[in-house]
C-alpha positions in Angstrom: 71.6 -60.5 16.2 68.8 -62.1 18.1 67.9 -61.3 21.2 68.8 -63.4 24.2 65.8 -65.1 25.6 65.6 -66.6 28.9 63.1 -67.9 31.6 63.8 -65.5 33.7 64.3 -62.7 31.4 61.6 -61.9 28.3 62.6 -59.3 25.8 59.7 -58.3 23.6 61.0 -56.2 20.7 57.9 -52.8 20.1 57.8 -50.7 16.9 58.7 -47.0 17.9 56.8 -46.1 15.2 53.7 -47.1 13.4 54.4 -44.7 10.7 57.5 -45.5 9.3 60.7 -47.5 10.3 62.1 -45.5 13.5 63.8 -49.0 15.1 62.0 -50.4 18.3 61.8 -50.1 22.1 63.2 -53.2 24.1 60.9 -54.4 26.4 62.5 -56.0 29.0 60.8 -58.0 32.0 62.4 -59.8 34.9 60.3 -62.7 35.0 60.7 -64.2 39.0 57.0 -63.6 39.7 56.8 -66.1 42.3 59.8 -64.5 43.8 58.5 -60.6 43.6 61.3 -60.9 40.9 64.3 -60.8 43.3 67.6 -61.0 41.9 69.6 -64.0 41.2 72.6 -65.0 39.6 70.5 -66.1 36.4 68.7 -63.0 36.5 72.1 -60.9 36.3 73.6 -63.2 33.9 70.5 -62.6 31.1 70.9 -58.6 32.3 74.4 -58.4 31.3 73.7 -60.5 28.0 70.3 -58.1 27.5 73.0 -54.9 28.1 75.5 -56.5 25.4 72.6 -57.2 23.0 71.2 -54.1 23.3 74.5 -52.4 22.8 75.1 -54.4 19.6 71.9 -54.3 17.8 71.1 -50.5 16.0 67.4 -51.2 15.4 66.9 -50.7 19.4 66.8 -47.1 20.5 65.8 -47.1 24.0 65.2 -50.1 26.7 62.4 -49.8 29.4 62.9 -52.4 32.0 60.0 -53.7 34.4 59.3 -56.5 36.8 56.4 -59.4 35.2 53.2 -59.3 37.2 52.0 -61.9 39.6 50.8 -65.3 38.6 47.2 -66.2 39.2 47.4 -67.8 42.9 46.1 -70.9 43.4 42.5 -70.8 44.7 42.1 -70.6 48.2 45.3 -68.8 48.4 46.2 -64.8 48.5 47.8 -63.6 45.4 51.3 -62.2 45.7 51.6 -58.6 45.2 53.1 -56.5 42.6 56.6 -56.1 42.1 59.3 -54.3 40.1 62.0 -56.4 41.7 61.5 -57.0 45.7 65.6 -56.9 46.0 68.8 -59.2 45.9 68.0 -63.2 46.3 68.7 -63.3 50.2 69.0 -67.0 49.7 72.0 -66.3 47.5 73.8 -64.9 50.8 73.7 -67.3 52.9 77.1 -68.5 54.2 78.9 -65.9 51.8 81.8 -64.1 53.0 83.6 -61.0 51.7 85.8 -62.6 49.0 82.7 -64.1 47.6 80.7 -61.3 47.5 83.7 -59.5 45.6 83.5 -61.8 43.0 79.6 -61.5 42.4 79.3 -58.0 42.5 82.9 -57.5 40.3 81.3 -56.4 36.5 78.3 -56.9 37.6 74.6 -56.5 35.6 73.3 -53.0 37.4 76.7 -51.2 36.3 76.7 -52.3 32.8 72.9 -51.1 33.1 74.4 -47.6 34.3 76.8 -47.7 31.0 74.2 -48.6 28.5 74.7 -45.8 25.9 71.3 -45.7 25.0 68.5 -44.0 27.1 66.8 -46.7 29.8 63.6 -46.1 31.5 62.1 -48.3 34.5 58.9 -49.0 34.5 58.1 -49.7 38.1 54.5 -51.1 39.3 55.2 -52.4 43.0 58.0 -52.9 45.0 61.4 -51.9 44.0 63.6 -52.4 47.1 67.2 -52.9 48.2 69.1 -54.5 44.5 65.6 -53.6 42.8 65.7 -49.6 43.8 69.4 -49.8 42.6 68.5 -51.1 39.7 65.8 -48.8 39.1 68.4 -46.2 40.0 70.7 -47.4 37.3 68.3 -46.8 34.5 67.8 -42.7 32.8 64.3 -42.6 33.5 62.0 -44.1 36.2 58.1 -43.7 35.3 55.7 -45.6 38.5 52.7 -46.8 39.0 50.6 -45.1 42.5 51.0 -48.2 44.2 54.4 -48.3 44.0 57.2 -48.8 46.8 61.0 -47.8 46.6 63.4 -48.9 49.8 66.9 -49.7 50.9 66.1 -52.1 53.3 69.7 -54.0 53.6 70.5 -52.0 56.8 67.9 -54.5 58.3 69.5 -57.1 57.4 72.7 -55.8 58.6 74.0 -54.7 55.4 74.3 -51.4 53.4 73.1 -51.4 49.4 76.3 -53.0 47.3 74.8 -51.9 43.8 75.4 -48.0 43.7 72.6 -46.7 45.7 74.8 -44.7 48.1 76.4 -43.2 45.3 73.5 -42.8 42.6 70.5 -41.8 45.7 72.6 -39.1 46.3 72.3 -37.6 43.2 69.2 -38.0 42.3 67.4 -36.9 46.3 70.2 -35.4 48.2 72.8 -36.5 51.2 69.7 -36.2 53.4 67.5 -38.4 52.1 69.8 -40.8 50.5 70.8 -41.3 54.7 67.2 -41.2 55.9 66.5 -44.2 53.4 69.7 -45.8 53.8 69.6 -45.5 57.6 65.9 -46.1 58.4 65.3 -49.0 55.9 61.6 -47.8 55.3 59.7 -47.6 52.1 58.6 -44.2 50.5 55.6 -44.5 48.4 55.4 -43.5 44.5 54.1 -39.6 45.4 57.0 -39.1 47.7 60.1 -40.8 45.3 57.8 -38.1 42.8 58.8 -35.5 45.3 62.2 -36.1 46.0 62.9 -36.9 42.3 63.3 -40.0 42.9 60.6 -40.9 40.5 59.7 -38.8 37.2 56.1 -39.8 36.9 53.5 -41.2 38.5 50.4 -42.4 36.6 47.8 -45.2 37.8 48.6 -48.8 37.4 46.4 -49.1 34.7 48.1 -46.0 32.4 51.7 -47.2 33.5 52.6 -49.4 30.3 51.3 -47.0 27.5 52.3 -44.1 29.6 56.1 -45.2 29.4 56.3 -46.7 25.9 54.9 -42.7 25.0 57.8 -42.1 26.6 60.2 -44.4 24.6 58.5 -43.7 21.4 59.1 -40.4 21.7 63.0 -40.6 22.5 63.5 -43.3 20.2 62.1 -40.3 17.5 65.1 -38.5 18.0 68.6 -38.9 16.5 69.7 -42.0 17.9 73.9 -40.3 17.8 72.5 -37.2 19.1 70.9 -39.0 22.3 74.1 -41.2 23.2 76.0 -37.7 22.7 73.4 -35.9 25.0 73.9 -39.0 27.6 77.3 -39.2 28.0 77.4 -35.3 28.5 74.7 -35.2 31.0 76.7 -38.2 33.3 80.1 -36.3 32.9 77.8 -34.2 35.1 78.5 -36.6 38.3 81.9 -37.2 37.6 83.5 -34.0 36.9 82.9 -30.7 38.2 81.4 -27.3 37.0 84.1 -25.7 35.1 85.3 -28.9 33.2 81.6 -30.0 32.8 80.8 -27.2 31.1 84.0 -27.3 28.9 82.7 -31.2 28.2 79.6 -30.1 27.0 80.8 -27.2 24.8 83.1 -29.7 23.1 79.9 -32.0 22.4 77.7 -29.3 21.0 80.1 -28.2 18.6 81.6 -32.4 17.7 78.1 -32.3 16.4 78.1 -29.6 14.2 79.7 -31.9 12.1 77.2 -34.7 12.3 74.9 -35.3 9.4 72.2 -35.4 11.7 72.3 -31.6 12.8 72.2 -31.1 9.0 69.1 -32.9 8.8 67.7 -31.6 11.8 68.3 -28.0 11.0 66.9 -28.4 7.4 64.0 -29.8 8.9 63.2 -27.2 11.3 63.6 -24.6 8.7 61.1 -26.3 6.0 58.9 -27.5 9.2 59.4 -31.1 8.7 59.9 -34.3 10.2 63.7 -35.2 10.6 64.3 -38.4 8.9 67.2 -38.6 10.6 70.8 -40.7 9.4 71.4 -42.3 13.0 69.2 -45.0 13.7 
């Protein structure tokens, strides 16, 4: 299946390894430059069709998702800065009420994100605030460059995020934070999302991009059933509690005892080899 290209979304399709056939990263970039990369309707649209693609096509193993850097500003005039994805289209807002709200946020790109069942990193180098924080929020793994920004800023605009960031900030910083965020509007920088864990890494602008695709390459060496199995144990995490968590993830250790995978891992391990593993 080819991938869906669009204008405002470019998927660039990157070995995972030069070695031998281990399927490919999908780079993903949310090309609005001129626009910090806000969201849009055409924006979500290519997401969700990215998501399905993604979903659909074996050779992929993980997805890292960033923002496309500024154009070259005309001379005479100040570049724009760097951005992830500066937030929601505001423009898109105007004169909206509830029921049409519903109806753009119903199925909408960030959640089918969240469900991707492979692993998702965000590659963040500037701003990512309000829609672009949740959407960084949605993804497994969130590497950042030093100059970037992470904020909630809808309260300013008298609104509160509508893409899961009072659900998700909570569990990855804590009630506290999630309110001091929510509530203040203010930016943190890269350090402090590093802090709060917010942020996994933080490497200079210049490292980010081979920084994170180490970071793909490297999942996207391991079983590719084994991964899926590992992420849909870890998120039963938020929705369940202890007791039944626990019984979730004894249940998907031992389903994969019967995998061919753990045969090929184990044999591996024990004649210290590579796993060539059966799940691509």
């Amino acid at each position: 299946m080819d991938a869906p290209q669009s204008n405002v979304l470019l998927i660039e399709e990157i070995p995972a390894s030069e070695h031998e056939d281990m399927g490919t990263v999908a780079l993903i970039t949310m090309n609005r430059p001129d626009k910090l990369n806000a969201l849009n309707a055409d924006v979500m649209t290519s997401l969700k069709a990215m998501v399905a693609w993604v979903e659909a096509t074996d050779r992929v193993r993980v997805v890292v998702l960033t923002g496309a850097q500024p154009n070259e500003p005309p001379e005479g005039k100040r570049a724009k800065p760097n951005a992830f994805v500066a937030g929601a289209d505001i423009t898109e807002f105007v004169g909206k009420k509830s029921d049409d709200i519903r109806v753009m946020f119903a199925n909408n790109a960030v959640e089918a994100l969240w469900n991707l069942s492979k692993p998702t990193i965000a590659m963040v180098d500037g701003f990512a605030l309000g829609g672009g924080c949740e959407v960084a929020c949605s993804c497994d793994l969130r590497i950042a460059s030093k100059r970037s920004r992470f904020g909630t800023p809808e309260i300013n605009l008298g609104l509160i995020p509508g893409y899961g960031a009072t659900q998700r900030l909570v569990r990855l910083i804590g009630y506290g934070k999630t309110m001091e965020m929510i509530m203040t509007g203010e930016m943190i920088s890269a350090e402090d999302a590093s802090r709060i864990g917010l942020v996994n890494h933080v490497c200079s602008s210049e490292e980010l991009r081979e920084y994170t695709l180490d970071m793909a390459r490297l999942i996207a060496s391991k079983s590719s059933n084994t991964l899926r199995v590992g992420k849909q144990t870890i998120r039963a995490a938020l929705d369940v509690g202890l007791t039944e968590g626990v019984a979730v993830e004894a249940e998907a250790f031992a389903s994969l005892f019967d995998s061919k995978d753990k045969e090929i891992g184990v044999h591996a391990f024990l004649n210290r080899e590579t796993p060539k593993w059966e799940h691509k």
